[in-house]
C-alpha positions in Angstrom: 16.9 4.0 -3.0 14.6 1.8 -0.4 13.0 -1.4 -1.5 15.5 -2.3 -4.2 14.7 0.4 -6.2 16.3 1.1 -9.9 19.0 3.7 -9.5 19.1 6.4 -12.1 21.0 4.1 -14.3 18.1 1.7 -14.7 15.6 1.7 -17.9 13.4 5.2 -18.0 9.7 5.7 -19.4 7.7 8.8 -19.4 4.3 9.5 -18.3 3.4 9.4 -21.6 4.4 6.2 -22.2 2.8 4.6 -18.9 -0.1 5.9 -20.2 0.0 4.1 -23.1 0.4 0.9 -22.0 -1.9 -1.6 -22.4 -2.4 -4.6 -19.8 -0.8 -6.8 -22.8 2.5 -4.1 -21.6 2.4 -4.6 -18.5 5.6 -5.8 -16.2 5.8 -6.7 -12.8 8.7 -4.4 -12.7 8.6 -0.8 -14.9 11.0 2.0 -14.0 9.2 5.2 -14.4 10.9 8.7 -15.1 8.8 11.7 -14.4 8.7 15.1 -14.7 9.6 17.9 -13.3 9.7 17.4 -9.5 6.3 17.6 -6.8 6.6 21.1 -5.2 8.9 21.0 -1.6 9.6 17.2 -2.0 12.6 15.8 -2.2 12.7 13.6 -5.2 14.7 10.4 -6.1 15.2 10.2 -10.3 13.0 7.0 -10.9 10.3 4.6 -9.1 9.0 1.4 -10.2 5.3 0.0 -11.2 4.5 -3.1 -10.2 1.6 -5.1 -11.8 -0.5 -6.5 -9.2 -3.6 -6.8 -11.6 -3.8 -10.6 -12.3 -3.2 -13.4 -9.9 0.2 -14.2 -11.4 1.9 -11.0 -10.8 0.2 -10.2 -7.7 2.8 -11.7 -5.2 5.7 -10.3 -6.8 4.3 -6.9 -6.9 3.5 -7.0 -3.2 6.4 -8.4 -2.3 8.3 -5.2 -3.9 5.5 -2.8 -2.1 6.0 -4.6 0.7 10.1 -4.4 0.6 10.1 -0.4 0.1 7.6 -0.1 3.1 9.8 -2.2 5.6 12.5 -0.1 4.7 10.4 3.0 5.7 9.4 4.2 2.1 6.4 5.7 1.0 3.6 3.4 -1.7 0.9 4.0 -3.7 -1.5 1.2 -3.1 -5.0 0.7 -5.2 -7.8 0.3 -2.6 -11.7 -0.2 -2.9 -12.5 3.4 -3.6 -9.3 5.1 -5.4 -5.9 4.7 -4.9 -3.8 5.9 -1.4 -0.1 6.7 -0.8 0.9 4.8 2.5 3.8 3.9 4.6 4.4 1.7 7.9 2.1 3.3 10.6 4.5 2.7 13.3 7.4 4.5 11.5 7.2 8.2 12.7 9.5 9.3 9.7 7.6 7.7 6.7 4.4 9.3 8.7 6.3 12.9 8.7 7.2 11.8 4.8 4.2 11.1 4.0 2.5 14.3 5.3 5.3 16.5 3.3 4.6 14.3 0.0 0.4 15.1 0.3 1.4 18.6 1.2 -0.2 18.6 4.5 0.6 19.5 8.3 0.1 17.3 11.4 -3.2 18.7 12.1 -4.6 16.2 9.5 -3.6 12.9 10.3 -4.0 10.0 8.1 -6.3 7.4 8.8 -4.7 3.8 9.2 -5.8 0.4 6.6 -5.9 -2.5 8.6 -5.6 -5.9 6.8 -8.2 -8.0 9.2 -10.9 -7.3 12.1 -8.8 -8.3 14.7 -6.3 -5.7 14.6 -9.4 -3.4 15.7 -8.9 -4.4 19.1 -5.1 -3.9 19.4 -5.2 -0.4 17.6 -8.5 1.2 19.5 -9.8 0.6 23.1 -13.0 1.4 24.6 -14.6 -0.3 21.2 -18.3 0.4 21.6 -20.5 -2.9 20.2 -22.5 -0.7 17.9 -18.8 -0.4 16.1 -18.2 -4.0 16.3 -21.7 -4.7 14.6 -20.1 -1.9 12.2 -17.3 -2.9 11.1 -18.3 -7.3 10.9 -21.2 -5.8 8.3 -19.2 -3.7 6.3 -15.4 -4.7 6.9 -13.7 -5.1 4.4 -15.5 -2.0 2.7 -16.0 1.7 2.4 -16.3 2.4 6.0 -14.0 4.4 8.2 -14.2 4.3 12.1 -12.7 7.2 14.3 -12.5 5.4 17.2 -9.9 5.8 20.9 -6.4 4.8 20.3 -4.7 2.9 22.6 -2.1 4.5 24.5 0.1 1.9 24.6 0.8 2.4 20.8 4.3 3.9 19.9 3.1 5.7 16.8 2.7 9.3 15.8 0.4 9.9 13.1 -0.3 13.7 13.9 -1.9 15.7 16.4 -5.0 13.1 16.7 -6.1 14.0 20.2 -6.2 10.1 21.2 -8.5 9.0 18.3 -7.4 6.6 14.9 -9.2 6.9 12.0 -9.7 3.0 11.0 -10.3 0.9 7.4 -10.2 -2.5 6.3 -10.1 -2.0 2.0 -12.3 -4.8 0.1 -8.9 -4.9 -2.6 -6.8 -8.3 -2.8 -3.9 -6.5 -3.8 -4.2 -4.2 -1.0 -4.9 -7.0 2.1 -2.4 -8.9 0.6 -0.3 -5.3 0.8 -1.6 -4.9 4.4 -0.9 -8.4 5.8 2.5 -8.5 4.8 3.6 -5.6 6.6 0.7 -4.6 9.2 -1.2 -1.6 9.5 -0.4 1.0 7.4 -0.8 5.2 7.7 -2.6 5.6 4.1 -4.5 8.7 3.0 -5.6 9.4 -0.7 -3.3 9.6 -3.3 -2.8 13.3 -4.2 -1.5 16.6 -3.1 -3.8 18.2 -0.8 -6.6 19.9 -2.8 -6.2 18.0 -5.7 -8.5 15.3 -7.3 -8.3 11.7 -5.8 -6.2 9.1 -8.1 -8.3 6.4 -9.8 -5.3 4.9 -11.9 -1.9 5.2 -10.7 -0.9 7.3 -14.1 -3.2 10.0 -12.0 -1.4 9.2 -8.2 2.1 9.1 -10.4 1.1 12.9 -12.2 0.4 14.0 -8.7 3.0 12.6 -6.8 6.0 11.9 -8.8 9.4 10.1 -7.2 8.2 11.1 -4.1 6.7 7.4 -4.2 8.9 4.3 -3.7 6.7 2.1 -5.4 3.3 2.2 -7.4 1.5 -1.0 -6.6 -0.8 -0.9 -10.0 -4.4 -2.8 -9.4 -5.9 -1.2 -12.2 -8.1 1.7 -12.8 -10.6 2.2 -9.7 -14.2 2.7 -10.9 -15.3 6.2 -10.2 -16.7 5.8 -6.9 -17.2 8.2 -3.7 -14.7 8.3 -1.3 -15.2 6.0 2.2 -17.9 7.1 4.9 -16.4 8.2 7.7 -17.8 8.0 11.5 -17.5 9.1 14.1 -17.4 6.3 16.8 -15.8 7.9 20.3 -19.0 8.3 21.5 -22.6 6.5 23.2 -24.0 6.6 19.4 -22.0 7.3 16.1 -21.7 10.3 14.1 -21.3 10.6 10.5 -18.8 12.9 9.3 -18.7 12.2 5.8 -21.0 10.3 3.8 -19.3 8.1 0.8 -19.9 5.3 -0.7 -21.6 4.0 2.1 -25.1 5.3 2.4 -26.9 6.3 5.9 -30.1 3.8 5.5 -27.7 1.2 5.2 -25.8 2.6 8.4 -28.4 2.8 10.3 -30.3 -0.6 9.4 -27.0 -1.7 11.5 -26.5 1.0 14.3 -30.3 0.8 15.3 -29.2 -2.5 17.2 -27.9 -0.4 20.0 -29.9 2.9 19.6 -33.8 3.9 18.6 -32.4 6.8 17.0 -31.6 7.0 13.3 -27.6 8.2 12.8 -27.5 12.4 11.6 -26.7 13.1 8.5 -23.6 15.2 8.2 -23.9 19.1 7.1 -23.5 19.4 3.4 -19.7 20.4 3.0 -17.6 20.5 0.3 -16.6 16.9 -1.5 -13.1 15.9 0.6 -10.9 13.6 -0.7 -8.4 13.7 1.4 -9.7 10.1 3.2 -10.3 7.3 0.5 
């Protein structure tokens, strides 16, 4: 398997027992085998959790996240809202493995965590300074710019009609993820349809040994998913509201525009975006 993996061979635990552990059970390195396999995914035996929930297990842990996602593998990472599956955003397979593990098709592209401000500039052009004034108040957070791609960039993230969906997580374990390896394709962790992950027990029922590595931060508090806007054009747009209300939007967009930012339609809750 990528990233140093276990092979089958290697010490098994069920679900069960994962779900039983305490933090005084943790590991930094726990060889999980699960049940019967995701629908339409190939599946390897086993994957490891890795304990990135205290400071002296943290490196380690990233270290094997990071390992599995050079190697073009697929992770579940914790983030500020709940927990995503991600893979290098520059590797067109993981993206297509990634897709097939949510259960999804190309015409919903993952969004792409970013592990500091400056990478806005080399992922998106035409960068309006509204968005700038966005994302220096609420970067790292739960806010998620659709902004122009550069077309320069030899990615393919799905049919995204020149646009990247952009984050920067407020998670150590995840920036720590995100600066070892660069911007990453990550979208929630479940199968399409399903309830977000909060704990990686719940990305791990979901998911299975699709999953190279689960990078365990703990459980996530049960917050909303990120706001997501749209920023292509003179003014932005809110497509979904999260955690991240619309006052506190527009106390920051209103430095560029008298007009307050529309609330999105009501639509059913997505979480399909962290």
């Amino acid at each position: 398997m990528r990233g140093g993996t276990p092979t089958s061979d290697a010490p098994r635990a069920s679900v069960a027992r994962l779900a039983a552990y305490g933090p005084e059970h943790r590991c930094p390195r726990v060889a999980i085998a699960w049940g019967p396999p995701v629908r339409d995914v190939p599946l390897t035996p086993v994957s490891p959790v890795v304990d990135a929930t205290s400071p002296d297990s943290r490196h380690e842990a990233v270290q094997a996240a990071a390992a599995a996602v050079r190697t073009g593998g697929l992770v579940v990472m914790p983030t500020d809202t709940v927990y995503g599956i991600g893979c290098d955003a520059f590797d067109r397979d993981a993206v297509a493995r990634l897709l097939e593990a949510k259960g999804r098709d190309r015409e919903m592209p993952p969004p792409v965590l970013v592990g500091d401000v400056k990478t806005l500039d080399g992922l998106a052009t035409d960068v309006r300074p509204y968005v700038r004034d966005l994302v220096e108040a609420f970067w790292p957070g739960p806010l998620t710019v659709i902004v122009h791609a550069q077309p320069s960039l030899q990615w393919d993230l799905g049919e995204t009609k020149g646009t990247v969906a952009l984050r920067m997580p407020d998670d150590e374990a995840a920036l720590d993820l995100l600066r070892e390896v660069g911007p990453m394709a990550v979208t929630s962790a479940n199968r399409t349809g399903g309830p977000p992950a909060h704990s990686v027990l719940e990305a791990a029922t979901a998911l299975g040994a699709a999953v190279e590595v689960y990078l365990d931060g703990g459980p996530r508090a049960d917050l909303a998913p990120s706001t997501i806007l749209d920023c292509t054009g003179a003014e932005p747009a809110v497509l979904r509201l999260g955690s991240l209300d619309a006052d506190r939007i527009n106390t920051v967009a209103k430095l560029h525009s008298h007009h307050d930012v529309p609330e999105p339609e009501p639509e059913p809750d997505d979480p399909e975006i962290e």
